[in-house]
C-alpha positions, 0 to 999 in steps of 0.5 A: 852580667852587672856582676861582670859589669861591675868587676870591669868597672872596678879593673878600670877605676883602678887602672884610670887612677893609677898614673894621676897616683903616681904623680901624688908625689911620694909622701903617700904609701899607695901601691902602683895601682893607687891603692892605699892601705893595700885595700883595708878600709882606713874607717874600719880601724876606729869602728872595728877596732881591727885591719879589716878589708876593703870591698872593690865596689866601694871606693872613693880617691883622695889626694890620687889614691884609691880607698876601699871601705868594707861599708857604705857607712864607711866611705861616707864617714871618710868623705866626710872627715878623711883627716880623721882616718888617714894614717899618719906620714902617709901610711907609711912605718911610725917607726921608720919615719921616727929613724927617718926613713920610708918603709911600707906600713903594713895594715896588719901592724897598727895602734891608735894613738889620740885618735890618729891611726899608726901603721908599723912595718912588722910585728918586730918593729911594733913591738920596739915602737912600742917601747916609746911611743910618744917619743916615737911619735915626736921624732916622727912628727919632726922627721916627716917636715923633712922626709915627706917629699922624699922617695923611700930610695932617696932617704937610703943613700 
């Protein structure tokens, strides 16, 4: 019965946050629900070294979005520095945000660059990243001043 307790209290944690995620505003890559990272543990990346999946029952919200962490451990160490484990422009495509555009940065496609965590839209599209990285990154950087207030769709007409 605390399982299904459990399992509930999560569906609504999720349903709760997901209007006040979608107000954040959209310089955040967070699904309709709030969930950033599409549930990987944004920790993980620097002490596993690999994509690894959040856990439903251990979440925190930040900045409206809901993050899920495979530890305990984990969550305390976000809570504590989140900045030093939020993706860069919002989760969304290193390379995108280099092109100037907002495309999903996919969890399975990423790099750590000076300690800041990268996501890229496809294994194609990380590849050519890769070809310039701290070119990419630069071009970024200054893209982003500009596009993070924008919608995915706004930056394509």
């Amino acid at each position: 019965m605390n399982k299904i307790k459990s399992i509930i209290g999560g569906v609504a944690l999720s349903v709760a946050i997901a209007s006040s995620a979608l107000a954040a505003g959209v310089e955040l890559n967070a699904s309709s629900t709030g969930l950033a990272l599409q549930g990987y543990d944004p920790v993980a990346y620097f002490t596993e070294g690999q994509p690894t999946k959040g856990d439903y029952r251990i979440t925190t919200l930040h900045n409206d979005a809901l993050y899920r962490f495979a530890t305990e451990e984990n969550k305390v160490a976000f809570e504590e520095n989140p900045e030093a484990y939020l993706p860069a422009y919002g989760g969304y495509c290193a390379f995108g945000a280099a092109m100037g555009f907002k495309f999903d940065g996919d969890p399975t496609y990423w790099k750590i660059v000076d300690n800041k965590l990268y996501l890229n839209l496809s294994q194609d599209i990380q590849e050519r990243w890769e070809g310039d990285i701290p070119g990419f990154i630069e071009q970024a950087s200054t893209n982003w001043q500009t596009i993070a207030d924008k919608s995915p769709a706004e930056l394509q007409q």
